[in-house]
py3Dmol code that shows the C-alpha trace and the ligand (Angstrom):
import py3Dmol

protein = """\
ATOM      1  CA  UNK A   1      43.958   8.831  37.790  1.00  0.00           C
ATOM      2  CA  UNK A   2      40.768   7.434  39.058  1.00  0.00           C
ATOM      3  CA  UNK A   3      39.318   3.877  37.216  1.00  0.00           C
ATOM      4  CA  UNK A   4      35.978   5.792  36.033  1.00  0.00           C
ATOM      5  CA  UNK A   5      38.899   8.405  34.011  1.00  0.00           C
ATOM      6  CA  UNK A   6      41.037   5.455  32.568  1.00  0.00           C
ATOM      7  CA  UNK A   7      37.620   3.334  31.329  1.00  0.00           C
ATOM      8  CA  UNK A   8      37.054   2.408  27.816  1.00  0.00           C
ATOM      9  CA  UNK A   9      34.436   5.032  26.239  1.00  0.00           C
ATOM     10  CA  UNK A  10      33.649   3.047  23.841  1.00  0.00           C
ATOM     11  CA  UNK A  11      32.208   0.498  26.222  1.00  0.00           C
ATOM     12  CA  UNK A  12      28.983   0.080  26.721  1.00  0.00           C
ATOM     13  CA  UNK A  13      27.722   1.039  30.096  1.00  0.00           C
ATOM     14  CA  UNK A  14      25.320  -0.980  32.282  1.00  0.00           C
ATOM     15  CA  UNK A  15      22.317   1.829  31.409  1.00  0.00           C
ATOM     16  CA  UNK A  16      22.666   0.264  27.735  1.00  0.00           C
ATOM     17  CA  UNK A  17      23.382  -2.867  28.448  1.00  0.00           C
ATOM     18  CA  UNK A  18      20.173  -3.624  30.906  1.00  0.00           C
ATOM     19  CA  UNK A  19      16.683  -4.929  29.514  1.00  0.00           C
ATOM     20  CA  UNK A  20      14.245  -2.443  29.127  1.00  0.00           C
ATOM     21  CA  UNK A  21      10.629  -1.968  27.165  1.00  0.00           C
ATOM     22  CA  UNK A  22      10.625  -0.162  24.409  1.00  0.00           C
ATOM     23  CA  UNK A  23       8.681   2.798  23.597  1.00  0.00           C
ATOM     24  CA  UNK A  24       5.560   4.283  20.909  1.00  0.00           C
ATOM     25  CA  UNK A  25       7.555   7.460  20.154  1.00  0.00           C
ATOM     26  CA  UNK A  26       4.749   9.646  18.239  1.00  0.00           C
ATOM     27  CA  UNK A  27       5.806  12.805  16.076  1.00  0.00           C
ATOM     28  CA  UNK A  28       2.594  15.066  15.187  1.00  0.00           C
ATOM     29  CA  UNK A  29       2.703  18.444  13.518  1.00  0.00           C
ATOM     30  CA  UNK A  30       0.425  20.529  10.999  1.00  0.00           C
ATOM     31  CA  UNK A  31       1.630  19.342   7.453  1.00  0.00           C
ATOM     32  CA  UNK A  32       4.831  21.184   6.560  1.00  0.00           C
ATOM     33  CA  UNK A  33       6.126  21.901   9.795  1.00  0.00           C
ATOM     34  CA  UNK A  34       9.131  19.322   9.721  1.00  0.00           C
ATOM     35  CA  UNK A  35       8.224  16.380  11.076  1.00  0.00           C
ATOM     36  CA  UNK A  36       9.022  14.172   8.302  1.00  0.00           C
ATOM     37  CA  UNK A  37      12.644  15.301   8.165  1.00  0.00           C
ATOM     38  CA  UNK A  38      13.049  15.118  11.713  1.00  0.00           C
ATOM     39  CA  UNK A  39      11.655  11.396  11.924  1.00  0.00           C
ATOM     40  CA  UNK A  40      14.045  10.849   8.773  1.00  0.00           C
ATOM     41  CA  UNK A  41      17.272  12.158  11.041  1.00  0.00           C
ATOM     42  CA  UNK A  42      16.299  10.130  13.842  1.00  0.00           C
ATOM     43  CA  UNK A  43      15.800   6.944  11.872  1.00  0.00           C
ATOM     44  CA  UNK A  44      19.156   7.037  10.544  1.00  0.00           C
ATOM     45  CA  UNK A  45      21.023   8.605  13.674  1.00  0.00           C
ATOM     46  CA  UNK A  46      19.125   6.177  15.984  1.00  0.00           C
ATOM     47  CA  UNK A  47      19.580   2.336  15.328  1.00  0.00           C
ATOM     48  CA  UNK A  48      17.236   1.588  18.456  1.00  0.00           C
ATOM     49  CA  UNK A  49      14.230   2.949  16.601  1.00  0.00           C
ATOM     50  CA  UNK A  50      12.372   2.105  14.037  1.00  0.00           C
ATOM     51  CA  UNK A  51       9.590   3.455  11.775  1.00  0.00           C
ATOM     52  CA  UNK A  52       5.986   2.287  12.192  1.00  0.00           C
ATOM     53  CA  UNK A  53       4.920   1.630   8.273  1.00  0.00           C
ATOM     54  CA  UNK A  54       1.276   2.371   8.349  1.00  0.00           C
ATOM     55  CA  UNK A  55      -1.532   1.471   6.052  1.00  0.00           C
ATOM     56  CA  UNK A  56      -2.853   3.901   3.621  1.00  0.00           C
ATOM     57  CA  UNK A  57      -5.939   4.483   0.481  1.00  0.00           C
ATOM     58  CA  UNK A  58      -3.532   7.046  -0.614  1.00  0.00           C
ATOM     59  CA  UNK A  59      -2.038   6.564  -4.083  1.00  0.00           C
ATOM     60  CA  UNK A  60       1.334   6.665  -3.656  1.00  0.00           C
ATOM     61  CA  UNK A  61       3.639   9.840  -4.627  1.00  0.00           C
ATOM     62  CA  UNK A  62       6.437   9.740  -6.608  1.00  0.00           C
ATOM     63  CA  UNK A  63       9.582   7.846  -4.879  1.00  0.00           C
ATOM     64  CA  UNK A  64       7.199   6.168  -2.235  1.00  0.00           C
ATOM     65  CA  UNK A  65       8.468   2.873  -1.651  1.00  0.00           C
ATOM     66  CA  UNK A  66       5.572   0.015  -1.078  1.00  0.00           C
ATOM     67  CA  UNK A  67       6.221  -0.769   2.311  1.00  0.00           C
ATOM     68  CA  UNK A  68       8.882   1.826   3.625  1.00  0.00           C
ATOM     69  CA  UNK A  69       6.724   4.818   3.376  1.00  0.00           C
ATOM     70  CA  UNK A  70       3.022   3.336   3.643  1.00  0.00           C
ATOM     71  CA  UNK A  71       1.683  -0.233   2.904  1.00  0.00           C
ATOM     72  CA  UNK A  72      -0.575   0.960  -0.374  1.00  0.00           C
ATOM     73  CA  UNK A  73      -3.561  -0.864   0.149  1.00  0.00           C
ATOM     74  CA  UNK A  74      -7.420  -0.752  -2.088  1.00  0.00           C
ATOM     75  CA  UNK A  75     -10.556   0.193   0.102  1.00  0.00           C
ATOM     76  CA  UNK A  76     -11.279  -3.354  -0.184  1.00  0.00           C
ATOM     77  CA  UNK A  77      -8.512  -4.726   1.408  1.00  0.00           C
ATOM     78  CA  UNK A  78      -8.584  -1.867   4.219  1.00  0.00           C
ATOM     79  CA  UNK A  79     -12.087  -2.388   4.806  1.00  0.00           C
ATOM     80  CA  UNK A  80     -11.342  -6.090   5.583  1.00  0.00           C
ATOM     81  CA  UNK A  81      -8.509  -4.717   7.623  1.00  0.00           C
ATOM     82  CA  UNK A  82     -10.538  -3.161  10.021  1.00  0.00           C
ATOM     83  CA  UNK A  83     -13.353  -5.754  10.256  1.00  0.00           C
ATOM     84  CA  UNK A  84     -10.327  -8.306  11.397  1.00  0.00           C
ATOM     85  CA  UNK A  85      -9.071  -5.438  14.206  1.00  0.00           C
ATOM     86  CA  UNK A  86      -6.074  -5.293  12.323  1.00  0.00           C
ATOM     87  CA  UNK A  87      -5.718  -1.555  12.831  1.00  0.00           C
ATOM     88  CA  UNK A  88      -4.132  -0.484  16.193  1.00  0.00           C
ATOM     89  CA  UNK A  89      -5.577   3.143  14.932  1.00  0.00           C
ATOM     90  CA  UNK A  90      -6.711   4.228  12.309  1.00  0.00           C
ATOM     91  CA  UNK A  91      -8.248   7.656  10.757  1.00  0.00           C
ATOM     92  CA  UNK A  92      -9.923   9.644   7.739  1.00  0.00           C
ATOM     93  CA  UNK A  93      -6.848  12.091   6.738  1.00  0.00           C
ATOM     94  CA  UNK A  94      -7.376  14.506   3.788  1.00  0.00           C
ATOM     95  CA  UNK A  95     -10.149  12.066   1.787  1.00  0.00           C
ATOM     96  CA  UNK A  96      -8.250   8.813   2.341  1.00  0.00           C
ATOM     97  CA  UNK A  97      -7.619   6.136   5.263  1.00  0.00           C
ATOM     98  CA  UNK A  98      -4.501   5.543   7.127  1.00  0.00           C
ATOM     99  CA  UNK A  99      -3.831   3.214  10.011  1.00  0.00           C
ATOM    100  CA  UNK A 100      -1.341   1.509  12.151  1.00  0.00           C
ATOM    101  CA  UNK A 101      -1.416  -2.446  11.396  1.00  0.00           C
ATOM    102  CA  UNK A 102      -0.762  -3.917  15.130  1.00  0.00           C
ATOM    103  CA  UNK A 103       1.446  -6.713  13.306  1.00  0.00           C
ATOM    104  CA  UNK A 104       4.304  -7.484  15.542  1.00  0.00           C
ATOM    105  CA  UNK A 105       4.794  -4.064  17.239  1.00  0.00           C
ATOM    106  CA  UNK A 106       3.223  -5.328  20.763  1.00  0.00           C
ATOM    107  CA  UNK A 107       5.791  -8.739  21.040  1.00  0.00           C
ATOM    108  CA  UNK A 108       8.940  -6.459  19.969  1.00  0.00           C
ATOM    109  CA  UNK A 109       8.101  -3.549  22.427  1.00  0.00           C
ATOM    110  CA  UNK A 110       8.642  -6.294  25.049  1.00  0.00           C
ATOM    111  CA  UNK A 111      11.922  -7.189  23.286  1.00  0.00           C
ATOM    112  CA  UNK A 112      12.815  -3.593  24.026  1.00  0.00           C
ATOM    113  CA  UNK A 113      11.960  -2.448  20.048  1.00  0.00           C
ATOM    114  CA  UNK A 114      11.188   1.102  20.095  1.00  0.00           C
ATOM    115  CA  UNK A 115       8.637   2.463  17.246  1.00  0.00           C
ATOM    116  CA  UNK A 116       7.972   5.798  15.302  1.00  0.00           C
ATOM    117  CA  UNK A 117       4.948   6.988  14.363  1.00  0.00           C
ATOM    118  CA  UNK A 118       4.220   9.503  12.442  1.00  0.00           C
ATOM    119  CA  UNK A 119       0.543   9.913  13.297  1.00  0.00           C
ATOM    120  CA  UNK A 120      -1.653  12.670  13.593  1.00  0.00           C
ATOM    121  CA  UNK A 121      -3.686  13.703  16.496  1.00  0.00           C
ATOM    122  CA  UNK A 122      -6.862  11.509  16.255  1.00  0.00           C
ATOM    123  CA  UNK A 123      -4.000   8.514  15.977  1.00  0.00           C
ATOM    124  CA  UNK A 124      -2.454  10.259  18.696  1.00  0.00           C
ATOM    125  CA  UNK A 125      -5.754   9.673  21.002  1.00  0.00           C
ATOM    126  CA  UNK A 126      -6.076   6.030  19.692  1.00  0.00           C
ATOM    127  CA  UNK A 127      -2.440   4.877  20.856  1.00  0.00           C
ATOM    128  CA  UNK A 128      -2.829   6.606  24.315  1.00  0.00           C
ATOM    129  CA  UNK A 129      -6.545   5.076  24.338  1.00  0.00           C
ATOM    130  CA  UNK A 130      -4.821   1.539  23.703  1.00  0.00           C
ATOM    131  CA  UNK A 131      -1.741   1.372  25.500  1.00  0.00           C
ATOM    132  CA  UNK A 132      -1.087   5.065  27.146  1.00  0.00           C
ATOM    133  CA  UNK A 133       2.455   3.233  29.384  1.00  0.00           C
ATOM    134  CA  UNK A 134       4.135   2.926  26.336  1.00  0.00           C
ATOM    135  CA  UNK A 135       3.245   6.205  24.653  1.00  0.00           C
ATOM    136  CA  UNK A 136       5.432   9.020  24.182  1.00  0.00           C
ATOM    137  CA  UNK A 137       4.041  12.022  22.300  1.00  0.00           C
ATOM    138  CA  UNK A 138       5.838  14.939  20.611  1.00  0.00           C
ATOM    139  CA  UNK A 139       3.752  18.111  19.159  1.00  0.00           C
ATOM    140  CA  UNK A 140       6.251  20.073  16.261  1.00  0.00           C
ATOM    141  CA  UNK A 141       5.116  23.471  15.986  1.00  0.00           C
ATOM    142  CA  UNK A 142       6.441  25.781  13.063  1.00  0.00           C
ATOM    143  CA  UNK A 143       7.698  29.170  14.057  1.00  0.00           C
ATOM    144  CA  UNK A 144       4.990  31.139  12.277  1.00  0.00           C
ATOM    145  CA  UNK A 145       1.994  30.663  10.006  1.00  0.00           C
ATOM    146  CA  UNK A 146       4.002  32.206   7.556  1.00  0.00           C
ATOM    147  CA  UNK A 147       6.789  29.930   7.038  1.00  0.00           C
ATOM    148  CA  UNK A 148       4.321  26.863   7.400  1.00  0.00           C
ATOM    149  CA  UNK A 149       2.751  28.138   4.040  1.00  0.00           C
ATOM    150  CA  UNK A 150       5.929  28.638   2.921  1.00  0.00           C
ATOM    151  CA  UNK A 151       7.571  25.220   3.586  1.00  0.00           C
ATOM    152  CA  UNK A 152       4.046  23.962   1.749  1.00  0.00           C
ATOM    153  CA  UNK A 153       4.501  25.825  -1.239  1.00  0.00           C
ATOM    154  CA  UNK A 154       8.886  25.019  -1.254  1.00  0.00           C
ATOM    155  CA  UNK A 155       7.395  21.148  -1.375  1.00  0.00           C
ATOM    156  CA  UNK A 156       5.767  21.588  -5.054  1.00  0.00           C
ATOM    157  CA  UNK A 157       4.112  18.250  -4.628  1.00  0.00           C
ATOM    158  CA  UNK A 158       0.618  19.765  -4.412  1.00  0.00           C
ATOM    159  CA  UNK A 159      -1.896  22.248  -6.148  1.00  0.00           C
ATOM    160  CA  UNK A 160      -2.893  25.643  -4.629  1.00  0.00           C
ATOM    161  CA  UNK A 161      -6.572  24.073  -3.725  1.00  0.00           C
ATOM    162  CA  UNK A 162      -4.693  21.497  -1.731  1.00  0.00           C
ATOM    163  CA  UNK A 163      -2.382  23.652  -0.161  1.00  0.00           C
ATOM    164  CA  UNK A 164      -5.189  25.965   1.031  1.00  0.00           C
ATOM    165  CA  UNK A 165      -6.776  23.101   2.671  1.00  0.00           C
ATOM    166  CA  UNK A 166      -3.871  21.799   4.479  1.00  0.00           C
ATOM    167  CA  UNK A 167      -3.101  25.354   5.767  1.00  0.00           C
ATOM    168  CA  UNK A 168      -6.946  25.389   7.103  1.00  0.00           C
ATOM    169  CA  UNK A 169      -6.267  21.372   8.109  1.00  0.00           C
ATOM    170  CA  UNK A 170      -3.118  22.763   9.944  1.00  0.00           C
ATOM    171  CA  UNK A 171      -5.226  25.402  12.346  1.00  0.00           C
ATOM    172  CA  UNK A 172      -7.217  22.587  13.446  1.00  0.00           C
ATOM    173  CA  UNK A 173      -4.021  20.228  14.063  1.00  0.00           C
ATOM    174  CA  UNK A 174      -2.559  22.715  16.142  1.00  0.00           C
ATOM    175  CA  UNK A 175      -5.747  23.194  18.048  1.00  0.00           C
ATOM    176  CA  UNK A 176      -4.908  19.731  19.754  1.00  0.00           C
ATOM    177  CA  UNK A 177      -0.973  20.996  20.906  1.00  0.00           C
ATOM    178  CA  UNK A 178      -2.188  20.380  24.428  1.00  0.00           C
ATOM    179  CA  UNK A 179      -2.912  16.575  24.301  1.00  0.00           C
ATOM    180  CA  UNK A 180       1.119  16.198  23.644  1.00  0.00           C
ATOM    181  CA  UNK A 181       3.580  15.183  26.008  1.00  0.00           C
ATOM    182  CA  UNK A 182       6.160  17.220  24.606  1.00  0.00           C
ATOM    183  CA  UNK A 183       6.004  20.149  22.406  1.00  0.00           C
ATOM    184  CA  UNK A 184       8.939  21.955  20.545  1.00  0.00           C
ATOM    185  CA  UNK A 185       9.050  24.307  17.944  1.00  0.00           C
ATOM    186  CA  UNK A 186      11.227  24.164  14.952  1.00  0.00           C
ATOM    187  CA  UNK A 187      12.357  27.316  14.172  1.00  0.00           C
ATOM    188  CA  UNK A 188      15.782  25.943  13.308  1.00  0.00           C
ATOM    189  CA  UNK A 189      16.259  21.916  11.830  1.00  0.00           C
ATOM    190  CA  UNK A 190      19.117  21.237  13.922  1.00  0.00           C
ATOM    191  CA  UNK A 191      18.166  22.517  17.776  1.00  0.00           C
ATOM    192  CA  UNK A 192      14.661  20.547  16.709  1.00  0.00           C
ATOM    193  CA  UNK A 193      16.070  17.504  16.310  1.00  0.00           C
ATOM    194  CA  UNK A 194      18.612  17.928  19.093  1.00  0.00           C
ATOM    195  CA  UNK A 195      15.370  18.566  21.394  1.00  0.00           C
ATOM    196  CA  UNK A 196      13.818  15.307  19.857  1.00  0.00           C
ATOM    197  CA  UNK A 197      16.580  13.047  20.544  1.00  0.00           C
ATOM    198  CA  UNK A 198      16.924  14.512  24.287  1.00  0.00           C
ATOM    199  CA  UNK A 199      13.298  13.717  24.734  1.00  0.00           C
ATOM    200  CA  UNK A 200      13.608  10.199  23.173  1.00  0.00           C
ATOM    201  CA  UNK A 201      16.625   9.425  24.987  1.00  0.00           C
ATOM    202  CA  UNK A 202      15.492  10.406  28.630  1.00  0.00           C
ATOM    203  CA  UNK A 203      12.165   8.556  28.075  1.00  0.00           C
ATOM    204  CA  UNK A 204      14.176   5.454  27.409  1.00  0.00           C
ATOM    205  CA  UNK A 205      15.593   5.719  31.044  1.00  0.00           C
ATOM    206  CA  UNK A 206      12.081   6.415  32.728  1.00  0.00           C
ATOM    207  CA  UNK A 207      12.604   3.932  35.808  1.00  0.00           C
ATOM    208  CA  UNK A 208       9.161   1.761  34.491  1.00  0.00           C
ATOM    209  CA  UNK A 209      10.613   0.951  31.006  1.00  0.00           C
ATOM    210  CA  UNK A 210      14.294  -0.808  32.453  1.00  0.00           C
ATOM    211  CA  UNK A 211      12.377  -3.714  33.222  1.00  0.00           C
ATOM    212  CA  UNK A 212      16.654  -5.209  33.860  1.00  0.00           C
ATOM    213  CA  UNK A 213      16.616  -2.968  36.870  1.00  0.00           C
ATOM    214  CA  UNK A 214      14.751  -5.580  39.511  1.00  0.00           C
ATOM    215  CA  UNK A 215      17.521  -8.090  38.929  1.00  0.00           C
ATOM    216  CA  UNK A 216      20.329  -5.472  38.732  1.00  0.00           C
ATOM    217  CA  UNK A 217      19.550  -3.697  42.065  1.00  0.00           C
ATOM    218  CA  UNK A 218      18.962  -7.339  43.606  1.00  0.00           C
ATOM    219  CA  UNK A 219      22.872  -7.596  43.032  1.00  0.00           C
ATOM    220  CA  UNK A 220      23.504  -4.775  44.214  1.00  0.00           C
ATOM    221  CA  UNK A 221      22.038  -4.832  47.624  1.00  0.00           C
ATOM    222  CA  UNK A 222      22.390  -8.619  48.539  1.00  0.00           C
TER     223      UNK A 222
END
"""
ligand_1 = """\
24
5GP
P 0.604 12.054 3.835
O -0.519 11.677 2.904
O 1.106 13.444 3.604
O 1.719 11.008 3.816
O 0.017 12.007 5.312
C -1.108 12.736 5.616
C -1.380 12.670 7.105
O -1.765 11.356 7.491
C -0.191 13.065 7.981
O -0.624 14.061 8.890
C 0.143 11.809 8.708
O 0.620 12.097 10.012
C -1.190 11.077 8.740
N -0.985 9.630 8.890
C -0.073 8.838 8.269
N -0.171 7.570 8.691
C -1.152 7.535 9.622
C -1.712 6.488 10.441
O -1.327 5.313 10.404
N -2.708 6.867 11.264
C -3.152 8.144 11.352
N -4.118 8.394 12.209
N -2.657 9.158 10.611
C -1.670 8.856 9.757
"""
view = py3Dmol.view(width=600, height=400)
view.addModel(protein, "pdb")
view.setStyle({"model": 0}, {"cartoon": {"style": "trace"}})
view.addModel(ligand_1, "xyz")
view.setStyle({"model": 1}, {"stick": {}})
view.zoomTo()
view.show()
């Protein structure tokens, strides 16, 4: 038996033990396509990621959480927001404001944090605009037009008049597919997610973010 056979699997290996930068990991789709549960599976599969909480005008929906799903903030208070550059990005969605409060996401992205977003594409834009090295974006398409107005209507949350003007809102979101790294359609929950994780995962190992390499391979070649 060779020594890589008879090693522990349960030990770490030096890929996960090394320093690197973490990552912007940015899930887009129309409305109803599945990105929610997708970032929901990877937030609770993933311990390595967590979710960016943005800022929002919205009233909250039943079961939001202040600050797990959104910050809920007046359009006082995100008016001042944005006159102190609080706002890594921020956007008009669907009548109300939503942004991405810089806070402490640039410090812990050196500490090797990475970060969700749930954005869509005019955020998109914004992050790349900002800080494009530690940007990776991920386009969810649904597998027909059908089923997107389908998923819509299974949700019950909203009227037919708002409905109809996500489904028009959705066209135009998928207009911008090409401005995605990535792009993967979710015709079945499980495959989609498996497709997301791959992506995150062999992002992680892009040679530029394992900032522990330079020391590691000055070891190895000394
Ligand atoms: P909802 O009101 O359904 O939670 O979100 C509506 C839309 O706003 C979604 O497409 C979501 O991706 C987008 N959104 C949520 N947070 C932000 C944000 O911080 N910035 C931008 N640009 N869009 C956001």
């Amino acid at each position: 038996m060779t020594s890589m056979n008879s090693a522990d699997p349960s030990a770490p290996d030096h890929q996960d033990t090394l320093h690197r930068r973490g990552l912007m990991f940015i899930l887009s789709s129309p409305s109803g396509a599945g990105k929610t549960t997708i970032a929901r599976k990877l937030l609770a599969a993933d311990s390595e990621i967590k979710l960016s909480v943005s800022a929002t005008t919205r009233p909250a929906r039943e079961g939001e959480v202040e600050g797990v799903h959104y910050h809920f903030v007046d359009d006082a208070t995100f008016d001042r927001m944005v006159e102190e550059d609080d706002f890594y990005e921020w956007a008009h969605v669907f009548g109300h404001r939503y942004g991405t409060p810089k806070g402490h996401i640039r410090n812990a992205l050196k500490d090797g944090q990475d970060f969700l977003f749930d954005i869509d594409w005019q955020g998109t834009q914004q992050l790349y605009q900002k800080d494009q090295q530690d940007t990776v974006s991920v386009f969810i398409l649904p597998p027909s037009i059908e089923a997107l107005r389908e998923r819509l209507e299974g949700r019950g949350t909203d009227s037919a008049d708002v409905i109809d003007s996500r489904m028009e809102r959705a066209k135009a979101e998928i207009s911008h597919w090409a401005e995605y790294d990535y792009v993967v359609i979710n015709d079945d929950l499980e495959a989609c997610f498996a497709k997301v994780s791959e992506i995150l995962n062999a992002e992680r190992m892009r040679r530029t973010r394992q900032t522990g390499l330079i020391p590691f391979v000055r070891e190895l070649t000394v």
